[in-house]
Each structure stands twice: as C-alpha cells, then as structure tokens.
N, C-alpha and C positions, 0 to 999 in steps of 0.2 A: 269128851271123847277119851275112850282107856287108852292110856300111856302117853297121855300130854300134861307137862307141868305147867300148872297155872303161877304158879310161882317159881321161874328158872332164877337158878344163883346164878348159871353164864348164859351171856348169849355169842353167837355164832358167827363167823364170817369166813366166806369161801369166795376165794378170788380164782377165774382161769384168764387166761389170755394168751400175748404175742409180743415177742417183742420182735417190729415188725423188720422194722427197716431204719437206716441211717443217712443222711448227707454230711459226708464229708468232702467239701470238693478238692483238699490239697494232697488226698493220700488214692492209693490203691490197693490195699487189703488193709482187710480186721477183722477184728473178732473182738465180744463183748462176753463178759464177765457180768453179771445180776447176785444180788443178796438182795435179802427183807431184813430189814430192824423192827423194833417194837419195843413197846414198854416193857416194866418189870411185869404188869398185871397180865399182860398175854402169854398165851402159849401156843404152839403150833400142834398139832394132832395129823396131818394128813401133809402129804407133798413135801415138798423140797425149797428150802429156804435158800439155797446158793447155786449156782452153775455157772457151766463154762458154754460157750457156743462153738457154732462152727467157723471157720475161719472162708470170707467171704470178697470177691473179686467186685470193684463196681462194676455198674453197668454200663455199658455203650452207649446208649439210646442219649435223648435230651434231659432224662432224671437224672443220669448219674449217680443213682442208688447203692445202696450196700445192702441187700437184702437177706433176713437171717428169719422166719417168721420160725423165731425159738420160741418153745411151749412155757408158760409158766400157769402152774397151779398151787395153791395153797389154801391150807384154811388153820383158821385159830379158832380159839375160844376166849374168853376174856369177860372178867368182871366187871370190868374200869374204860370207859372209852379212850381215855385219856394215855397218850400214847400208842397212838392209832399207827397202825403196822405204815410203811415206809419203802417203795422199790427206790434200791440205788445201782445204778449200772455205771461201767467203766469201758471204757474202747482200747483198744490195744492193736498195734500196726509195726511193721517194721520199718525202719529208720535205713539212711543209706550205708549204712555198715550191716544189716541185716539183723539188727539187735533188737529185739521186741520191746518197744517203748510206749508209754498213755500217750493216745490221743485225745481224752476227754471222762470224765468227771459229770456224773448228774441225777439226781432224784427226784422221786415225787410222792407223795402220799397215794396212798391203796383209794379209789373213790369212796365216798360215803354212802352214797346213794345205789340202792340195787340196777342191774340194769346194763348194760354196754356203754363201753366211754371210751374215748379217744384222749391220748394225750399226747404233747409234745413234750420233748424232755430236753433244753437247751444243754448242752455238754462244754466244758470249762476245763482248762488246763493251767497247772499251777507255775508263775513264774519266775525266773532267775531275779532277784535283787538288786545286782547290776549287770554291767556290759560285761565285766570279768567273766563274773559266776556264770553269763550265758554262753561263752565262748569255749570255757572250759567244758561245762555240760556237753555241749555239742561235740568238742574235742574228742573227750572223753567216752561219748557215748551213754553218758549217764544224765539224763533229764529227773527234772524237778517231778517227784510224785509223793501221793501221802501213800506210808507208810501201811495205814488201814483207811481203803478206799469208802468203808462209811462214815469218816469223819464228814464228807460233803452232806449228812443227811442230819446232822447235828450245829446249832448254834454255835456252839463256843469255840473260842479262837479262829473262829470263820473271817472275823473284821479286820485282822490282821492280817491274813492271806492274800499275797497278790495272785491275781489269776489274769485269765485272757478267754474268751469266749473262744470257741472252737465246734461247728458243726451243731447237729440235734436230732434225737430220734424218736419214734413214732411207738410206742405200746399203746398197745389196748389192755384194757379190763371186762370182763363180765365176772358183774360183781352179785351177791347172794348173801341175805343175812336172815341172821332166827332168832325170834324172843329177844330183838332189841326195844321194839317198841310196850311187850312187856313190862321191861325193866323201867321203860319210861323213858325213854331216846327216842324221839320222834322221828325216823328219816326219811326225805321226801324224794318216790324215786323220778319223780319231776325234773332231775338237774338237768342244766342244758350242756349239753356234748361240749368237751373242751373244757368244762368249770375245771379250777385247781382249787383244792381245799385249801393249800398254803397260802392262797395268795387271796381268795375271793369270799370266804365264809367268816361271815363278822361272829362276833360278840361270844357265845358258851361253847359253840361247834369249834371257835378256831380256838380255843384255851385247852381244849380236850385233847385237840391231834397233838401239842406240843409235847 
C-alpha cells in the first residue's frame, strides 16, 4: 500500500489514559504531580510529558476516595525498546501547619501490550533515619522528600533508601503501538489486566524496559 514503510527505522507508541483515583486513608486533600521518563533512545513527538492536577477532597461514602480522573496522553517514537517510557507520580497534601508536604512516591512502566490495562501504583514515603531527624522534620515542618521525584523510577541508590509504604493509586492505560512487530518485537496484546512489566515479564522483555 503507497505510503507504508516496509522497512521503519522507528516504531511507535501512544499512550492515553487516567489517573484515576487514590486511597489514602490518613489525609484529607491532595493533589498529584505525574512525569514520564525514558531512555536515551526515545523521544516524545505529541502530548505532554509532566503535569500538575487538581487539588481533590475525599469522599464520604465507604471508599473514602481521592478522585482526580486527570487526563494523560503521550506518544514516543523510539529505535530501541530498551528503556521503555515509565509513569512516576507523586501525592502532595497539606500537613497541620498547612504546609504542603509528599504524601507518597510511585511508578510504573507504560504497558507493553496494546490494549486497555488497569494498574495499581503502591505509593511510599521516604523516612527520617532516627527518632531525632523525625521530630525535628515534623517540628520543622520539613519532611523527608527526594529532591527529583523520578529518582523512585530508577535503580540506583534505591537500596539504601529508607521508605514506608503509604496509600496507592489506580491509572489506566490505553495503549497503541506501530511497526513494532516489524522491527521484530513481538507483542502480545493478550496481557491479562493487572500484569506489571516490572515485576512479571521474564527473560528479553524485562532486560529491555530497564
């Protein structure tokens, strides 16, 4: 067919979704903060790679939700799979000084697989070292945060990090991709709802996203 390359140097990936909703049961507002990371080999061509949301009350009912159904869209192009694009989102709440502090810390990879997916995104807060450094923080009104909130979407110095689990939130994906299997990436849009590429795709697939 005219105007199709049989041979593409990139192939394609278009991400939309939501990021839906949150439980945090210890707080009463937030708002969440989102960026995408990626390899060197990617590059972004369309949408928006960082944002801010709105700032959102829980709910009453028996969920006790934080619900924010912020839009996210993006698309790359990319030679290399390796280095597979990365949502990291960060929560933010005010404290009882009224001082806007992280509540939570968390990532996940972009799915692989074409298709609609569901993911949970467990959220982690980083903390004080001892009794001291926590009393002063709290004092002070200055809590334990990184500096650049995609370091949680990267290995290193991770193992050293003390953290504390805290909450977790709900994104979707609808996911889209072109002339991967072309190149010779086979991906199967079979996955079952839920899969995390971090955690559950053995052997060339998980060497790729790292």
């Amino acid at each position: 067919m005219a105007g199709l390359n049989p041979n593409p140097a990139v192939f394609m990936l278009m991400s939309t979704g939501q990021i839906e909703s949150a439980v945090f049961p210890d707080f009463e507002e937030l708002y969440c903060k989102f960026s995408f990371i990626h390899g060197q080999d990617w590059a972004v061509t369309a949408g928006l790679e960082e944002g801010i949301s709105q700032i959102t009350r829980k709910s009453r009912d028996e969920r006790q939700l934080f619900v924010w159904n912020f839009p996210l869209d993006i698309t790359y192009k990319s030679t290399n799979p390796f280095g597979w694009p990365q949502l990291v989102v960060s929560c933010y709440g005010p404290d009882a000084f009224g001082q806007d502090v992280v509540r939570g810390y968390g990532a996940t990879h972009v799915p692989i697989a074409p298709g609609k997916h569901s993911r949970i995104i467990p959220m982690f807060v980083p903390e004080s070292s001892s009794k001291l450094q926590k009393f002063t923080s709290w004092f002070l009104g200055r809590r334990p945060e990184f500096v650049d909130p995609k370091v949680v979407a990267q290995g290193e110095g991770r193992d050293v990090t003390r953290v504390r689990t805290q909450g977790h939130i709900k994104v979707t994906f609808n996911v889209v991709t072109r002339d991967m299997k072309k190149m010779g990436y086979d991906v199967t849009p079979g996955e079952p709802l839920g899969f995390d590429a971090t955690q559950s795709q053995p052997g060339a697939v998980a060497t790729m996203l790292s």
